[in-house]
ROBAKE-613537 format. One line per 4 residues: number of its first residue (from 1); their letters; for each residue x, y, z of C-alpha. Coordinates in nm, 3 decimals, padded with zeros to 5 digits, always signed. Layout:
<atoms>
NUM = A = X:Y:Z; ...
</atoms>
This chain:
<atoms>
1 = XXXX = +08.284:+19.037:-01.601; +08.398:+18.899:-01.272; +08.776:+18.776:-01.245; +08.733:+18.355:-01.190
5 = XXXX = +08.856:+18.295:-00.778; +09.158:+18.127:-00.735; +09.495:+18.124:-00.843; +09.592:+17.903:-01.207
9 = XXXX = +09.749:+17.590:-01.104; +10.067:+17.647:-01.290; +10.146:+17.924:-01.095; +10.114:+17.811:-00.786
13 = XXXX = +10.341:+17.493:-00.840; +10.585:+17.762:-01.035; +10.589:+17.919:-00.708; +10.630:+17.640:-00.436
17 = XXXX = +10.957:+17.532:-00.703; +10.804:+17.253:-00.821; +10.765:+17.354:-01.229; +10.781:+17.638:-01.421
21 = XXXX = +10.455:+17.677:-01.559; +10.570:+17.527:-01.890; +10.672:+17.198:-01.720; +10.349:+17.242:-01.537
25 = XXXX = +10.156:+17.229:-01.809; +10.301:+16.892:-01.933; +10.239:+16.763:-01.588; +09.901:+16.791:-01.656
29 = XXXX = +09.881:+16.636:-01.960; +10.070:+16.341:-01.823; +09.798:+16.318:-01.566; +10.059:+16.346:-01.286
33 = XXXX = +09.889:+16.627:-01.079; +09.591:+16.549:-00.818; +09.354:+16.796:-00.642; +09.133:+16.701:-00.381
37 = XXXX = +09.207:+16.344:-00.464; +09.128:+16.416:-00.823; +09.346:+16.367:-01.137; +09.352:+16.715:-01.356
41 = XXXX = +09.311:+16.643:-01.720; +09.244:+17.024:-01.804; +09.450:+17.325:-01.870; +09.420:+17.672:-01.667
45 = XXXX = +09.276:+17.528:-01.366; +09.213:+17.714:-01.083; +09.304:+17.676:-00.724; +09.298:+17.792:-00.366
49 = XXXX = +09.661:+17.661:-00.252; +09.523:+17.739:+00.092; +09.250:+17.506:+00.140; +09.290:+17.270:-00.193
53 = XXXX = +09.489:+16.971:-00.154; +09.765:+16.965:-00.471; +10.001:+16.623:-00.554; +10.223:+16.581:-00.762
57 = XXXX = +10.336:+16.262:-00.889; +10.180:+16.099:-00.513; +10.395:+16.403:-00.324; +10.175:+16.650:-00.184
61 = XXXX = +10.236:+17.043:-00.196; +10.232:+17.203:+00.113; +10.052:+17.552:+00.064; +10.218:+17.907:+00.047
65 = XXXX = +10.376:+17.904:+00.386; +10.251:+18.170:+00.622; +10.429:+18.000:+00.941; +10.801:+17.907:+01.034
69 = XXXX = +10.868:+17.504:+01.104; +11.184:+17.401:+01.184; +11.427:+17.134:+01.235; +11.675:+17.207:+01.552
73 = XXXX = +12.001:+16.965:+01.645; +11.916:+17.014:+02.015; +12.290:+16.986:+02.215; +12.285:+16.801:+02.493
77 = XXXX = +12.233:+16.980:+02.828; +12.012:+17.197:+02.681; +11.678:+17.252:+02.805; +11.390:+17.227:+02.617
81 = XXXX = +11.195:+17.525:+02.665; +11.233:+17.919:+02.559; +11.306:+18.014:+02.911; +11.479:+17.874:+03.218
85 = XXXX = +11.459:+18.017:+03.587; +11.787:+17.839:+03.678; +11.959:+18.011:+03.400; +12.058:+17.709:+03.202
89 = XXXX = +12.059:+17.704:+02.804; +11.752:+17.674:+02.645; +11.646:+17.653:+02.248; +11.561:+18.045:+02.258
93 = XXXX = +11.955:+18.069:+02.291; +11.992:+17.877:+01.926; +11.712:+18.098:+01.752; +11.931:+18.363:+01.563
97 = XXXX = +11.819:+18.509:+01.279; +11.458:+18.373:+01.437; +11.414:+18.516:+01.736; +11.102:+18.732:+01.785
101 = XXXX = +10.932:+18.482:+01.547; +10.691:+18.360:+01.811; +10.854:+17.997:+01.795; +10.802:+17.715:+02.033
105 = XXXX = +10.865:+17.358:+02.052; +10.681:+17.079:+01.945; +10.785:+16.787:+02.214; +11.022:+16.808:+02.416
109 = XXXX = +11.353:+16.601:+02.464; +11.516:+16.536:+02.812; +11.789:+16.745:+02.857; +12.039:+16.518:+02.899
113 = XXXX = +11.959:+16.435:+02.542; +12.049:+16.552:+02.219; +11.902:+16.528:+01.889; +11.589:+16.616:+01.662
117 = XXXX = +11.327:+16.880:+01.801; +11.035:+17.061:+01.521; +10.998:+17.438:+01.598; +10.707:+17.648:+01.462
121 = XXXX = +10.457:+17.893:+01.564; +10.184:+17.737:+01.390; +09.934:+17.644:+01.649; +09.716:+17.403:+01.490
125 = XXXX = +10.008:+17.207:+01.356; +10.166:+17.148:+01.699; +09.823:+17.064:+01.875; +09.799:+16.841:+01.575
129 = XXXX = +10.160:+16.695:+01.625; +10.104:+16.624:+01.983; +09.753:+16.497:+01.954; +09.806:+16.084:+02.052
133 = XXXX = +09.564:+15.995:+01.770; +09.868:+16.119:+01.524; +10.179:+16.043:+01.728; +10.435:+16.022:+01.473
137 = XXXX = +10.734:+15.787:+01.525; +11.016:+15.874:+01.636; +11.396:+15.737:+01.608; +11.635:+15.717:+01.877
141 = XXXX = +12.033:+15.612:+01.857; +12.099:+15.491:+02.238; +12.416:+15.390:+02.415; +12.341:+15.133:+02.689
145 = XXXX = +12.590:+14.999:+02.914; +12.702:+14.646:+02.868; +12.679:+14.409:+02.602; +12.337:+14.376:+02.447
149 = XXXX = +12.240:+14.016:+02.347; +12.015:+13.933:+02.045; +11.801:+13.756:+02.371; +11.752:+14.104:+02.489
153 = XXXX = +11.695:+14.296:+02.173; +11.413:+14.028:+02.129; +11.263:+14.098:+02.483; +11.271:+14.431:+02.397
157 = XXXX = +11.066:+14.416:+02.026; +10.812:+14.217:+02.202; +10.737:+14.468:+02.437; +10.788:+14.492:+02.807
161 = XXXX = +10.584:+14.621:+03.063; +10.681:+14.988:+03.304; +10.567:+15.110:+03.598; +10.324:+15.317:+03.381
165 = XXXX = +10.224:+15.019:+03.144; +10.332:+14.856:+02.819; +10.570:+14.987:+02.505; +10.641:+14.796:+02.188
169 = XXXX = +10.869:+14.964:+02.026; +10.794:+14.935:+01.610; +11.186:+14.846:+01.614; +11.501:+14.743:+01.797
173 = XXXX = +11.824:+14.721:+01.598; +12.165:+14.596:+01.731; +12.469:+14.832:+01.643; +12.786:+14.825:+01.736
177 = XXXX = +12.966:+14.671:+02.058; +13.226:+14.667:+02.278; +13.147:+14.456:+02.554; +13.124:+14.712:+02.774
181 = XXXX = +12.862:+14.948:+02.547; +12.617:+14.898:+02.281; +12.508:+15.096:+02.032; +12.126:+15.028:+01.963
185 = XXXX = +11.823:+15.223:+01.750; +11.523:+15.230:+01.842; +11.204:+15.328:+01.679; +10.833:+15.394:+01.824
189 = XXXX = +10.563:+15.598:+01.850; +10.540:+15.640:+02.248; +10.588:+15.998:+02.355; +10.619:+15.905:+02.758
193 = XXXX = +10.861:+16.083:+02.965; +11.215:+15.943:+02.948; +11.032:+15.627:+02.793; +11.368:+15.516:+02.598
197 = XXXX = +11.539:+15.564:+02.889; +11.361:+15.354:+03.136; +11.286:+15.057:+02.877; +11.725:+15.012:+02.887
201 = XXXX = +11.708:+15.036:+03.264; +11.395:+14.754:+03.278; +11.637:+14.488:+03.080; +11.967:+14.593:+03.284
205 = XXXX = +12.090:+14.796:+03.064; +12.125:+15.190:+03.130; +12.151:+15.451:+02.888; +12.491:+15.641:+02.852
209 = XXXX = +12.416:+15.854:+02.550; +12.084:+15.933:+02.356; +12.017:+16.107:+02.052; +11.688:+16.156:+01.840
213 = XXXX = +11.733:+16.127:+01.479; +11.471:+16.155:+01.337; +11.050:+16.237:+01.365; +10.795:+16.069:+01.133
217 = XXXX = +10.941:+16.171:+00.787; +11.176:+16.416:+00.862; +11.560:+16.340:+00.935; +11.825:+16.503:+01.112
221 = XXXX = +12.046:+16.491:+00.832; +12.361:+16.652:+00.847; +12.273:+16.903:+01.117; +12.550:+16.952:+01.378
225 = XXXX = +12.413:+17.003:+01.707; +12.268:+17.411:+01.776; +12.212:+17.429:+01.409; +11.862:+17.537:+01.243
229 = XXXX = +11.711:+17.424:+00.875; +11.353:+17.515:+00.732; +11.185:+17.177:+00.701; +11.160:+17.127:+00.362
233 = XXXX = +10.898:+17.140:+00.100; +10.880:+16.740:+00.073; +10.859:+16.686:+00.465; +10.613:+16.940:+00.527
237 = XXXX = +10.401:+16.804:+00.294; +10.416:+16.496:+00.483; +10.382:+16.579:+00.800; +10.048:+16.789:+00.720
241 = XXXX = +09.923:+16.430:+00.586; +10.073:+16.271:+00.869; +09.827:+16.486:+01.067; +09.550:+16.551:+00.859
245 = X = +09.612:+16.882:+00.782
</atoms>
């Protein structure tokens, strides 16, 4: 007698850390696991963690990973590419333990800014990830010059048009001030070059200091900048239903 295809459920949420097969099993009798879009009211089912999509509780399971994804702190003055011809630093520098790993950026951040890049070498993800019909937001932490009036925020939200067309950003927040700076966050989905940039300089208002803080569901955190982290099994998750993976 053939052995049935596919892996028992329990074990593969046992593996991804999620239950021991125990818990698992009460899971299903709770009617808190999903496949395909399905509730599972039986025991011993079988799955291919590859191609089946597996929730728990609403939080989807990312399968067995066979790729790297990453979440760099890029410094600033840092360029954002594995090589340089000038010789400057470039995120091939920060790799460690990685190197060899066939990594490469997803985006790309100017390099006089710091902050959040995703590294993997999982093609179909990144083509995914910079596909426009999935652009993901992103969150910037800006320091413009001057003081930044509530009239200008406003201007800002509603959108303004470049030299290259319109952005509305999703949001403009007001931080903290001096007078002379102003500390604003900004979030949208726009991946134009030096886009955050030139929407400060439109309303008078230059950047001094940018970081990235954050892309679609996954945040910087704690990461000090030239440090690595795995993306987690919670944000990877996401991001593959961000994209439609």
């Amino acid at each position: 007698m053939s052995e049935p295809e596919g892996i028992r459920l329990q074990k593969v949420l046992a593996q991804a850390g999620v239950a021991s097969r125990r818990a698992a099993e009460q899971l299903v009798d709770q009617g808190r696991i999903e496949i395909n879009g399905e509730i599972v009211s039986e025991q011993g089912r079988r799955v291919d963690p590859h191609r089946d999509v597996i929730r728990v509780d609403g939080r989807r399971i990312p399968p067995p990973r066979e790729h790297q994804y990453l979440v760099f702190n890029k410094p600033r003055g840092v360029v954002s590419t594995m090589s340089d011809p000038q010789g400057r630093p470039t995120l091939s520098d920060y790799l460690g333990e990685h190197a060899g790993e066939g990594l490469f950026h997803v985006g790309r951040l100017d390099t006089d800014t710091d902050g959040m890049i995703l590294l993997t070498n999982d093609g179909d993800f990144a083509q995914r990830m910079a596909h426009p019909s999935y652009e993901l937001t992103k969150t910037y932490v800006a320091e413009v010059e001057g003081d930044l009036t509530e009239a200008t925020r406003r201007r800002l939200a509603s959108g303004i048009t470049l030299e290259d067309g319109p952005v509305k950003p999703d949001l403009v927040k007001l931080g903290a001030g001096t007078g002379r700076r102003t500390m604003v966050t900004v979030v949208l989905h726009e991946g134009r070059n030096r886009i955050v940039r030139r929407m400060f300089a439109e309303v008078g208002h230059p950047v001094t200091a940018l970081s990235r803080t954050q892309i679609g569901p996954v945040r910087m955190g704690r990461l000090r900048p030239g440090e690595l982290r795995e993306v987690t099994r919670d944000e990877l998750g996401a991001l593959l239903d961000a994209v439609k993976l």
